[in-house]
PLY file of the C-alpha trace (Angstrom):
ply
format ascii 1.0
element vertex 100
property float x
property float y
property float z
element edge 99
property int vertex1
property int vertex2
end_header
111.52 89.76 119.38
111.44 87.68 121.89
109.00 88.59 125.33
107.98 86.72 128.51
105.11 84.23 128.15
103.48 86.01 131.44
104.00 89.57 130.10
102.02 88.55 126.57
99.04 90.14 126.43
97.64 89.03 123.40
94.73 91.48 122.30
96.30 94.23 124.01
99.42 94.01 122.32
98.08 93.60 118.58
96.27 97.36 119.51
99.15 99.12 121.63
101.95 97.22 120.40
104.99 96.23 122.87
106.32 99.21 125.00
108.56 102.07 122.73
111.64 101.29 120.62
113.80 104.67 120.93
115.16 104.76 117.16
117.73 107.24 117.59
119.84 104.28 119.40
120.14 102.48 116.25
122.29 104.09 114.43
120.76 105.55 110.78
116.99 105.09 111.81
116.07 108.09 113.45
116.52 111.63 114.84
116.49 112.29 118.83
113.25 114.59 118.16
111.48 111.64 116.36
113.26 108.72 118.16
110.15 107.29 119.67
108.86 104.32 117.94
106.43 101.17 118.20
106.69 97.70 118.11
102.96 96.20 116.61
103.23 92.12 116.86
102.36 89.63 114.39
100.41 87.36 116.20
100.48 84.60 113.07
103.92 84.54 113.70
103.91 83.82 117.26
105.87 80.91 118.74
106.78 79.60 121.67
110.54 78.80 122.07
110.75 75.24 123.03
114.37 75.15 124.98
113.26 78.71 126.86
111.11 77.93 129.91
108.03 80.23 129.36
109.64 82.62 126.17
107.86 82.87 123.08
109.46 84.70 119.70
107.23 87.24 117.30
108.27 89.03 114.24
106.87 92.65 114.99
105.74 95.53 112.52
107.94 98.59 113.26
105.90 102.12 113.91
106.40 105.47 114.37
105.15 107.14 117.59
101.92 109.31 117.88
100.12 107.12 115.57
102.23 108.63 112.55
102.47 104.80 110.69
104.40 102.46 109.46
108.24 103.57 109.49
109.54 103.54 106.10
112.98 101.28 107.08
111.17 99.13 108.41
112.65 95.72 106.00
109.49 93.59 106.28
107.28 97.28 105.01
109.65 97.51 102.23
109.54 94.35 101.14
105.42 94.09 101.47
105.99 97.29 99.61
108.00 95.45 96.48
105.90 92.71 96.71
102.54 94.75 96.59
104.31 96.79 93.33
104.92 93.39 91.67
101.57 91.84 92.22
99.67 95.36 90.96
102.13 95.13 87.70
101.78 91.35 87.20
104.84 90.59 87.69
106.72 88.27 90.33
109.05 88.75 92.78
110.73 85.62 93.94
113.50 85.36 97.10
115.90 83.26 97.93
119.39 82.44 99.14
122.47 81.96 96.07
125.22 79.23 96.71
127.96 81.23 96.63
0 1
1 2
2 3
3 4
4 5
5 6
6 7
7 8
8 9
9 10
10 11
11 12
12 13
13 14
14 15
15 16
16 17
17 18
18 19
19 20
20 21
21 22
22 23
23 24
24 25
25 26
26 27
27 28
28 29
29 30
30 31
31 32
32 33
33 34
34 35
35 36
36 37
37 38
38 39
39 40
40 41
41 42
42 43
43 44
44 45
45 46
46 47
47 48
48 49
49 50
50 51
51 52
52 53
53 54
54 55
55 56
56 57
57 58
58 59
59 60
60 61
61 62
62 63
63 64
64 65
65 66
66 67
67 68
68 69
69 70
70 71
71 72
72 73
73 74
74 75
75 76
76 77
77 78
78 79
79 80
80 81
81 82
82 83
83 84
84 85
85 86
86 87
87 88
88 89
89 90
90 91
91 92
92 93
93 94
94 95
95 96
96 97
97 98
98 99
């Protein structure tokens, strides 16, 4: 996601996260009753955007509200998920792009 370099608070986000993502607008993620979601930054992956005047860009850990965890669509959970099942089996998992 992208956010304002003025409106980045940095320890404050990694604990509260970025505002609420309402998951029943995306179509497939979620019911209205549990639409309300979080957005927890990855502050590793933090970077400002050099040809946007004070915008920076952070990949961002999708939650459920109310402190309910991790949402299971989130894609980078499920592939820490497949990566964590390889690793505990020995096994590797490698990704990449195919010519077509």
């Amino acid at each position: 996601m992208t956010v304002p370099v003025e409106e980045l608070r940095i320890e404050e986000s990694e604990k509260k996260g970025f505002g609420k993502l309402d998951g029943s607008s995306i179509k497939g993620f979620m019911e209205i009753n549990e639409s309300d979601m979080v957005l927890i930054p990855i502050m590793k992956t933090l970077r400002k955007i050099p040809w946007e005047a004070d915008t920076a860009r952070v990949l961002c850990e999708i939650h459920r509200g109310g402190g309910e965890g991790r949402f299971e669509k989130d894609l980078r959970a499920i592939a820490e998920n497949a990566e964590r099942h390889h690793q505990a089996r020995c096994t590797a998992c490698r990704c990449g792009l195919q010519k077509a």
